[in-house]
N, C-alpha and C positions, 0 to 999 in steps of 0.2 A: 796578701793575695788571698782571694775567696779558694774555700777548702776544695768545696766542692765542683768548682771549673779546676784545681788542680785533680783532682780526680779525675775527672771527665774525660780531662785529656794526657792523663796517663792512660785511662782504657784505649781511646782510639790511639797513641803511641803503641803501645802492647798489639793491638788486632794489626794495626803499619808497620810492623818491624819485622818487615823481613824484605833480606836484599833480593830487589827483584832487576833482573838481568836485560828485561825490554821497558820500552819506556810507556812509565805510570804516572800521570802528571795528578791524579788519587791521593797520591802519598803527599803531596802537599798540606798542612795544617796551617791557619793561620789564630792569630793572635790577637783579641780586642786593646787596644790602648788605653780606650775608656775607662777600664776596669781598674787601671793605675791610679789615671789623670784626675779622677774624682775624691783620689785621698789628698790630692796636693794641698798644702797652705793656701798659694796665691791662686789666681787663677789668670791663665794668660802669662806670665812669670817668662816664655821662652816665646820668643814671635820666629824663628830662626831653626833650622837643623836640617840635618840630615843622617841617614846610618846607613856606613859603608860597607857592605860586605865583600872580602876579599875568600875568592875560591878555587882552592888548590887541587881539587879531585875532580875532573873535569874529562872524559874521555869519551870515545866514540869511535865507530870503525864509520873508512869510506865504502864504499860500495860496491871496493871489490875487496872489503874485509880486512884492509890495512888499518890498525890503530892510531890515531889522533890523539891530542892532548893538549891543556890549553890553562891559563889561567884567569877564572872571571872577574870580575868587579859589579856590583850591583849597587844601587845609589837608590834608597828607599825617603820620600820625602818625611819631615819629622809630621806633617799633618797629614797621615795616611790616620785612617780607623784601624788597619790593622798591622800590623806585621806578621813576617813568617817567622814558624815557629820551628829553631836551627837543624835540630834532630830530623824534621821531616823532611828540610830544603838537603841535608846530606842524602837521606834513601833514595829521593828526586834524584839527586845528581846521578846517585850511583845506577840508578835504572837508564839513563843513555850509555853505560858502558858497552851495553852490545846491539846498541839500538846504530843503522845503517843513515846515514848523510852524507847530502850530495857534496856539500862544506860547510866552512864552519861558520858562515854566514846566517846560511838557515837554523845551526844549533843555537845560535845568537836568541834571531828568534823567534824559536820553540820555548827556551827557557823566560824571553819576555815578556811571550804572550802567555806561557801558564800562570808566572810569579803576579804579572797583573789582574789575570783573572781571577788570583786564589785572593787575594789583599782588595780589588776591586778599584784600584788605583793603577795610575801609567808610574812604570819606572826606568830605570836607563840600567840598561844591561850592555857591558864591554868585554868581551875575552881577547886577551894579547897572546902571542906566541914566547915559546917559551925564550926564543932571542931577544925580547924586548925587555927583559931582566938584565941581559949582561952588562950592560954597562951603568946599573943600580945599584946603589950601597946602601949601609945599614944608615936606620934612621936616628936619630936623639933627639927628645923634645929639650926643646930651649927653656930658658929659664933659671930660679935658684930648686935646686934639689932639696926635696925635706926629707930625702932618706939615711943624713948620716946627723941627724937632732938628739936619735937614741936618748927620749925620754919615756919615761917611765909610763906605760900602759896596761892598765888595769881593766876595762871593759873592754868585749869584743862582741857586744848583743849591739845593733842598731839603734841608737838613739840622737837627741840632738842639743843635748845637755850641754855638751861643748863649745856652741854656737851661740848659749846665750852670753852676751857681752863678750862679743869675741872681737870689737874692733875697738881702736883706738882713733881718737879726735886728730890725727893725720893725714891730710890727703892725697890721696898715692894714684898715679895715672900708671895705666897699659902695665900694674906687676902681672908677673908670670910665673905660678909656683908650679912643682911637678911631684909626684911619688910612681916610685914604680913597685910599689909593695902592695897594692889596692887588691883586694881577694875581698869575692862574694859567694856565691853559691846558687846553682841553678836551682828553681822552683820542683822540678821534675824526679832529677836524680839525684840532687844534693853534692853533684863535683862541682872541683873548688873550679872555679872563674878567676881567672889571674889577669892584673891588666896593669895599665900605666894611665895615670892621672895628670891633666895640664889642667890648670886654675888660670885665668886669665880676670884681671878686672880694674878699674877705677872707681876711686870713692876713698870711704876710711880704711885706713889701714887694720886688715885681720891679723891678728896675732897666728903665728906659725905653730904654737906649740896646739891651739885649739882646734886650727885647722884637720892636724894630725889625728889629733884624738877622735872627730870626730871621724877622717874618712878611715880609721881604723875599727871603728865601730860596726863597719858592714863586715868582717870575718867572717860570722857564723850566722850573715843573715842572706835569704834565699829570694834572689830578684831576678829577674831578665837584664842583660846587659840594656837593651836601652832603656829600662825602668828604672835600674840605680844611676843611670845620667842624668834622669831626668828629678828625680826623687834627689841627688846631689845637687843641684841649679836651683831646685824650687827649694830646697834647704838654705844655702849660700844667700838666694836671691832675698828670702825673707826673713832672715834674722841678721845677716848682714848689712841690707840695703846698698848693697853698691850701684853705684852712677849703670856702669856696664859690668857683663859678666862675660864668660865664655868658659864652658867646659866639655873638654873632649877626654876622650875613654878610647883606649885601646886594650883590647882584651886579645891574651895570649890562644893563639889559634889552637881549637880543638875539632876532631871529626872531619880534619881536612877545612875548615872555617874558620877565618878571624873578622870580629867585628869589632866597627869604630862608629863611637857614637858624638858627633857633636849639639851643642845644644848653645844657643846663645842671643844677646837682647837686639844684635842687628847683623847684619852678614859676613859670614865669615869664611874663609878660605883655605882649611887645614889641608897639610899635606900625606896625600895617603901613600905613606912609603912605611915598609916594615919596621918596626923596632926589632933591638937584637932579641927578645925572647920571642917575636914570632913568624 
């Protein structure tokens, strides 16, 4: 990622960081895509996606001062030019804390019409009440697990060394691998990003042990959650060549946010329901 746009936008992070108590739809920052998508191998690599943002901090008084609360869903399409950038969509939130509505129809959208006008795309904003949880459980992705392989790992810088000749002359329909060990690190502040990985694909069969290696190589390296989805896909897509791909990311919820990102060669239907870490 270029130095100098992380600069840039740590300053206006720094000048936005403070919680402001009425609502500042200001504090929104968004995010070029471009900026990623122009390191990729392939191009076009992903025709498919979407990134889900799940939002736990969500409040507001009525109008005669009584507190509300709610939890949201945002649904960002994966061919937007930008995305919001998480730390600014929290201060956002947090400035309708004492901001007055008639209900929460219109906080619906208030928070629609700013997140589209900051990114310059239409997106789909849903807030449920907090009863619409009860009857919800915890999530598990499907699949075989590659976190009990406990092979030997020696690199933790991002690379893709792993990936070369990583399949075998086998042909494998709809496997579905998973890790819930996957840590990256924000471009910004450098905290760790903790998330769970589903691998979905057809074609040759990838060896497990290279898979591993490789998606353990992002540790100590510093992406945006939907960059390392996408930057994993356009990896997978072009040194493995499988038929089809599909890969989602769920990242352990931080700042009151968790985000899921999928990313894949045709349409896909992931469930957005919590995992137990978030």
């Amino acid at each position: 990622m270029n130095k100098n746009f992380i600069i840039n936008l740590k300053r206006k992070m720094l000048k936005n960081n403070i919680y402001k108590n009425q609502y500042s739809p200001e504090l929104l920052q968004k995010i070029s895509r471009k900026k990623n998508r122009i390191l990729l191998k392939s191009n076009n690599s992903f025709s498919y996606g979407e990134d889900i943002w799940n939002l736990y901090e969500i409040s507001w008084l009525q109008k005669n001062g009584f507190p509300q609360i709610a939890i949201g869903e945002i649904i960002v399409p994966f061919d937007t030019e930008y995305f919001i950038e998480s730390k600014s969509l929290k201060l956002y939130l947090n400035s309708l804390n004492q901001t007055f509505f008639d209900n929460e129809s219109d906080v619906s959208k208030v928070i629609q019409s700013d997140l589209t006008h900051c990114i310059l795309h239409d997106i789909k904003v849903t807030l449920f009440p907090i009863s619409y949880f009860s009857s919800k459980k915890i999530n598990f992705f499907e699949g075989e697990c590659l976190d009990d392989y406990n092979i030997n790992i020696k690199n933790f810088e991002y690379n893709t060394n792993d990936l070369l000749n990583a399949t075998e002359p086998v042909k494998i329909k709809n496997k579905t691998l998973f890790t819930n060990l996957f840590k990256a690190n924000c471009p910004i502040t450098n905290q760790p990003d903790w998330g769970s990985v589903q691998i979905i694909y057809s074609g040759n069969r990838i060896k497990k042990k290279n898979i591993i290696k490789y998606l353990f190589s992002f540790r100590k390296h510093r992406e945006y959650h939907e960059q390392c989805a996408e930057i994993i896909f356009d990896d997978i897509k072009h040194f493995c060549k499988p038929n089809e791909l599909f890969i989602y990311l769920r990242f352990v919820r931080r700042g009151g946010i968790d985000i899921n990102i999928w990313r894949g060669t045709r349409s896909f239907a992931p469930i957005n329901s919590r995992l137990a870490r978030q």
